[in-house]
N, C-alpha and C positions, 0 to 999 in steps of 0.2 A: 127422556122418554118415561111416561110413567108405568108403572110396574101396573095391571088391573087387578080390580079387586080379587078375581076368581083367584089369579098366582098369589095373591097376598093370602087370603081363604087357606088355599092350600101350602101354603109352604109352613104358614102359624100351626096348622092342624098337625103335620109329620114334626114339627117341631116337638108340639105337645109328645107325639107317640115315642119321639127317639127319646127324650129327655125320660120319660118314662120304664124305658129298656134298664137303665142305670149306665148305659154305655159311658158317659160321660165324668161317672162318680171316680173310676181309679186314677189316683197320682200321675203315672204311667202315661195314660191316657190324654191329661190335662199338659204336659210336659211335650209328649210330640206335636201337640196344638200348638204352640208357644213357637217350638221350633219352627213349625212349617208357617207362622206366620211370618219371624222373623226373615227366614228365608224369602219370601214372598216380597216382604219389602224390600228386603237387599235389590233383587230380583228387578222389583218396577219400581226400584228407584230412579232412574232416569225418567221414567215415566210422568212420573208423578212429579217431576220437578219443572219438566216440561207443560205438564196440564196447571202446574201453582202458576205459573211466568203468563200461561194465555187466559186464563180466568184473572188473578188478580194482580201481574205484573210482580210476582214475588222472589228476587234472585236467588240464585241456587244456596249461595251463604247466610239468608235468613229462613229459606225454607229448609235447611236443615237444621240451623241451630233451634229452631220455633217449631219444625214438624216432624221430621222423620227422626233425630236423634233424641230426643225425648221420649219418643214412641219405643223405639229398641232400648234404651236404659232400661225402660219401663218391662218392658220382656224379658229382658237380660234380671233385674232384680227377682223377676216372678219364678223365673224357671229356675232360680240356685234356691229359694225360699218357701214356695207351695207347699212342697212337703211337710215343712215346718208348721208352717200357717194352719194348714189343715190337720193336724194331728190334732186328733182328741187329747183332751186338758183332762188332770183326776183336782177335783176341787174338794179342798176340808172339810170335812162335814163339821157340823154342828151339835152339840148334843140330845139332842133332840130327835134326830135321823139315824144314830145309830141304834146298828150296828151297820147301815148303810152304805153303800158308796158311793159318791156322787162325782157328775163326769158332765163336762160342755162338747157336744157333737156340732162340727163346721160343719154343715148340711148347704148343699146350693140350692139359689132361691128356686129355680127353674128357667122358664123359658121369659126371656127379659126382651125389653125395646129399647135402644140407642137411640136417640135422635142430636144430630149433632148442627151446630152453625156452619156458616160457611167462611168466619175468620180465620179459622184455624184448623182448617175441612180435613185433614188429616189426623193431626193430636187431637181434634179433640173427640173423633169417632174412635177412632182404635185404639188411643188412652184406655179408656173404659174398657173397649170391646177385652184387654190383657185382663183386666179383674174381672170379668164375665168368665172368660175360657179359664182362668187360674183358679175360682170359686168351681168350678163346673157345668155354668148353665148353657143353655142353647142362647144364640143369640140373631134377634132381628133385627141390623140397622137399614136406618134410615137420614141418608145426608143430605146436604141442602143443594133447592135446587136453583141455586142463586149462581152455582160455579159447578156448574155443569160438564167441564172437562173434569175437573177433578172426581166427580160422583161419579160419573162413569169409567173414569181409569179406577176407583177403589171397588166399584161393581167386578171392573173385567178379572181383578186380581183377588177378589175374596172367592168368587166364581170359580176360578183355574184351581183355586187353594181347598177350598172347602167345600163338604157336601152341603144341600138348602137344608134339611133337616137338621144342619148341626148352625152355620152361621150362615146368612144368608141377608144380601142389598136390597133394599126396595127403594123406589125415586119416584118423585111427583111431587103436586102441588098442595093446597092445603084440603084437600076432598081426598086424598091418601093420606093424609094427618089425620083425618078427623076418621075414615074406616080404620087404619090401628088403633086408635084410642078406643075406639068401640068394644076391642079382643081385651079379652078378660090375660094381660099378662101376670108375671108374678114380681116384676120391678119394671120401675119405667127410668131410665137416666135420661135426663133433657138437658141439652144445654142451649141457652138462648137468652131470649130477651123476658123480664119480668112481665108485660102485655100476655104474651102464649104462655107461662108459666100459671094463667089464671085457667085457661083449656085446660092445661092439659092435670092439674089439680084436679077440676072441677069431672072431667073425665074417669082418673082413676079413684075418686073418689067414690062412683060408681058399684065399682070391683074390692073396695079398702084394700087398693093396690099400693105398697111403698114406691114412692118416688125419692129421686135422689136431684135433686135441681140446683146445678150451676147457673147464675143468671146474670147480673151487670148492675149496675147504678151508678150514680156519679161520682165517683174516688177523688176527695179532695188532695190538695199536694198544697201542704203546708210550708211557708219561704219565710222562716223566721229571722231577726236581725244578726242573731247568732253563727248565722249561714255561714258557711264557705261558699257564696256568694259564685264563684265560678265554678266550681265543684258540684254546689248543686242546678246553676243552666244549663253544663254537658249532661249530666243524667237526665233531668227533666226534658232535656230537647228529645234525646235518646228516646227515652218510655214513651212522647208523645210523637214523636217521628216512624215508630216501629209500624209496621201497618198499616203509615199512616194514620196512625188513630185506632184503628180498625180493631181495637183490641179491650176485652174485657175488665182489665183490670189496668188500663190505660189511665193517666193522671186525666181526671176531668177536668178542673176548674180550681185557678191559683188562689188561695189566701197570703197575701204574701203583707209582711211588715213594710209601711210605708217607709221606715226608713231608710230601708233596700229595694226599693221598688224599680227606680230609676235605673241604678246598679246592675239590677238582675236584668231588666229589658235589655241593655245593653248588652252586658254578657251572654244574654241566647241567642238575639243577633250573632254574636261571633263564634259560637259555638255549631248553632246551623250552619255554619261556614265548612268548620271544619268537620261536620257529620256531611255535609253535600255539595259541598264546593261552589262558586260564584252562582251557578243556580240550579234546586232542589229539583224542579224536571226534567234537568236532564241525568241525574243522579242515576243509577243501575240498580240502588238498592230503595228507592222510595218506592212504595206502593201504589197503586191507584186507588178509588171507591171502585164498589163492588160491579153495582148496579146503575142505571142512569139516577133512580127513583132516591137510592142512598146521594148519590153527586146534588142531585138538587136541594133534600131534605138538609145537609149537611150547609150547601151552599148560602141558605136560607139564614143561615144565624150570624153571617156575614154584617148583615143587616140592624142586626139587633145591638150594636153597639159600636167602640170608636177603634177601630182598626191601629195599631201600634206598629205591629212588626207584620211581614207577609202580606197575606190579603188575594195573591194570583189566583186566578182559576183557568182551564182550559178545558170547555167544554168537550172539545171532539176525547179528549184523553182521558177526562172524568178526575185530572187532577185538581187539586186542591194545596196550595201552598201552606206549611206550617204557620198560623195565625196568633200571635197575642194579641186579645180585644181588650179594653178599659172603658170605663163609663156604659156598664152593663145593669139596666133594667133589673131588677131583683125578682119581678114576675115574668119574663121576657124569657121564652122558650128554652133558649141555650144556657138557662140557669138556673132548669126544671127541668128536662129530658135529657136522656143519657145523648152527646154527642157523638160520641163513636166515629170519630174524625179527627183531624188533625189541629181544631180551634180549641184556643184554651184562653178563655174570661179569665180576668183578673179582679180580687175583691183587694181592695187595700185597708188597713186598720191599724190601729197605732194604740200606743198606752196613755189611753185617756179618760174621764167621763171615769175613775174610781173601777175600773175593770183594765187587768193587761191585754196582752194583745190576748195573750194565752186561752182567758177567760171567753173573749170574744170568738174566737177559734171553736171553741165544745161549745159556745151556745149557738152557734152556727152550723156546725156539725149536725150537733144531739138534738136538734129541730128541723134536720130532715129525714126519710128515709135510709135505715141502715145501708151504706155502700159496701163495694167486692174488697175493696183497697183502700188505705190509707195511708197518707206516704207525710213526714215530717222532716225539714233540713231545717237543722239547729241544733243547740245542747241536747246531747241525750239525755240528760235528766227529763229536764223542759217535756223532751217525747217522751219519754213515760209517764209523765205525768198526763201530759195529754192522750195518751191510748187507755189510760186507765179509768179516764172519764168519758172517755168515746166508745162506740163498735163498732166492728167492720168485720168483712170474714178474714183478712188479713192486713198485716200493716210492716212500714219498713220506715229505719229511723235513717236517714240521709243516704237514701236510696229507693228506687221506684222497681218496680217490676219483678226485682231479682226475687221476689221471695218465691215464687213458684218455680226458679228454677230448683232451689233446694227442696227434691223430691221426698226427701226421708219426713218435711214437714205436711201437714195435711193442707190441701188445697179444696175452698169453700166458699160460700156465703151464710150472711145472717140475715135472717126478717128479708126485706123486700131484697135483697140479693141474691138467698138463696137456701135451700138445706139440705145437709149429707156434706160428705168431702170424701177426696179420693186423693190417690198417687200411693203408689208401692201395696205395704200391707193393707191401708186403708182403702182401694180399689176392691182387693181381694175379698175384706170385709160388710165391701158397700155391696156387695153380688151374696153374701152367705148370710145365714138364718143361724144364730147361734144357741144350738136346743139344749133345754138339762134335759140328763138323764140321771134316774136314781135308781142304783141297784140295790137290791135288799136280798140277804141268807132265806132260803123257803125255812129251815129247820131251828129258826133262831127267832122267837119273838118277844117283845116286851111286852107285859099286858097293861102295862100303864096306861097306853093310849086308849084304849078301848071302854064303853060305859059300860058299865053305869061309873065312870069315875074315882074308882076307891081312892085311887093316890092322889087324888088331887093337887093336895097339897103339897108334895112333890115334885109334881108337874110343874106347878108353879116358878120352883128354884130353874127351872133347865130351859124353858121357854122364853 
């Protein structure tokens, strides 16, 4: 149901006036937030695990390890740590500034917009919303309305939980996108696809409103001859089976060393085996597509090349069988647009032509746009050498996905993936404005600073 402009009008307006109270500023304050969030999920957790299962077919043991327990980590670190976080810092002065004292104030930005996807329509709305409430600001989300159970069970429970002037749901289509983006907020967190990341830029660009943009692109997943060859087709099956696809930092699209190539086909065959047993739809824990419009778009790259492994589809269910493709087009859609599915092209390349594979690898990479993820299985030398000639917002050396489970690290994009990062203190700081302050003695002044210049020359030494 979409939220109308008038309620969006006013709920942004009392937002502005409560953030403005300072209600929001004490410790205290920020800390029973926290709480009564947590409680609230406890709460409609069943809930929500039941609205993930009818929107996206997501069982309860990946909807928790993927949404709800990352979510309360994420609270649980905020509410032992805010205090700390936000404590005014005394920083060294300089000589210059004395007899001064100089101090960083954690200030919160104000009243901010969430907009979150619908892969991860939980984590990745009230992820943020913990560094909003743990910073201090008021907050307006907004979740997708692709998975419509879910948007409305996280409406009925932020609703029950919280006043609109402090956090507050809105839902609708892209004519509700486009009137919040018109309100002059003081942060915008977007998470989505790099396409809308060009809106909603160009929107707060408007206001030189900070955005903090989580996005996508195609994360290569590097299969060098070095490989533990069976070690990395259970993982890779893994990262590309979660979701089904459906996931941002999901392995796009194989480089893999011709000399294991054969190898590796075979061993993910048998690894989908033992991630879904004799056949993946009837699996409990594989996902469906979202939407019919994502089942066809995804279906569509089917096409674009030679089908190896997989290949099913089943319209009425919107599934999509795990796919390795080979003899894939180089200009050919699904090897230019993010898949966000469960198909993964394979390039093959060997040590020839006066470049190793290695080589081949970073000129392949480093002449596309910067991806979220980049995943390497081989010598770890090998990987770092190659992440040192690459970019990405994150990477992991014979391993795929995990690195966003390690919260303490920042989680982001670069260039067309994305900017800003969050999780734990850096949530907190993605929400906060970090101001100097300089105090200075009334009864104590230097006169050096002041013209007509006498000491110049002494000035000189201290500056």
């Amino acid at each position: 149901m979409n939220t109308t402009f008038e309620k969006i009008d006013a709920v942004y307006a009392s937002q502005k006036q409560a953030f403005a109270t300072g209600r929001t500023l004490p410790i205290a304050f920020r800390k029973q937030q926290l709480d009564a969030l947590c409680r609230a999920i406890k709460k409609w957790e069943p809930r929500i695990y039941e609205a993930l299962w009818n929107d996206l077919r997501k069982s309860y043991e990946e909807a928790y390890l993927t949404e709800t327990s990352i979510v309360l980590a994420e609270i649980r670190d905020a509410h032992k740590k805010v205090g700390r976080w936000a404590k005014r810092e005394h920083v060294m002065p300089n000589l210059s500034v004395l007899p001064s004292r100089s101090y960083v104030v954690k200030e919160p930005l104000g009243t901010t917009l969430i907009v979150s996807p619908w892969n991860y329509p939980v984590q990745l709305l009230l992820s943020p919303l913990v560094g909003a409430i743990s910073a201090g600001c008021t907050a307006i989300l907004k979740p997708s309305p692709y998975v419509p159970t879910v948007s409305q069970t996280i409406a009925d429970m932020i609703g029950e939980t919280f006043s609109e002037d402090y956090i507050a749901v809105v839902q609708g289509h892209r004519d509700v996108n486009a009137h919040l983006l018109e309100k002059q907020f003081d942060l915008i967190f977007y998470t989505g696809s790099p396409a809308v990341a060009h809106t909603v830029m160009e929107a707060a660009a408007k206001h030189l409103t900070p955005v903090v943009l989580e996005l996508g692109g195609k994360s290569p997943c590097i299969i060098d001859r070095t490989a533990d060859i069976e070690v990395a087709a259970k993982r890779v099956a893994w990262g590309k089976s979660l979701n089904s696809g459906q996931t941002c930092i999901a392995p796009d699209y194989i480089l893999i060393h011709r000399d294991v190539k054969d190898q590796f086909i075979e061993a993910f065959k048998r690894q989908l085996l033992v991630l879904h047993g004799q056949d993946v739809k009837e699996s409990p824990h594989y996902v469906r597509m979202v939407s019919e419009k994502a089942y066809r778009r995804v279906c569509s790259y089917l096409k674009q090349g030679h089908v190896i492994c997989g290949g099913r589809t089943d319209d009425g269910q919107r599934f999509i069988e795990p796919t390795l493709m080979d003899e894939v087009d180089q200009e050919a859609p699904v090897m230019n647009e993010e898949i966000f599915g469960p198909i993964f092209p394979m390039v093959a390349f060997d040590d020839d032509g006066g470049s190793t594979f290695a080589d081949k690898v970073v000129e392949y990479v480093a002449n596309r746009p910067k991806p979220l993820a980049f995943y390497y299985y081989g010598d770890e030398k090998t990987g770092w050498r190659i992440i040192r000639r690459t970019s990405s917002g994150g990477a992991c050396i014979n391993d795929d996905i995990m690195h966003i489970v390690n919260t303490h690290m920042p989680f982001g994009g670069v260039g067309n993936s994305g900017m800003g990062s969050y999780h734990r203190k850096l949530s907190f700081e993605a929400f906060t404005h970090r101001r100097a302050v300089l105090v200075t003695p009334k009864h104590f002044d230097l006169p050096i600073r002041y013209m007509p210049y006498k000491f110049f020359k002494y000035i000189k030494h201290i500056v």
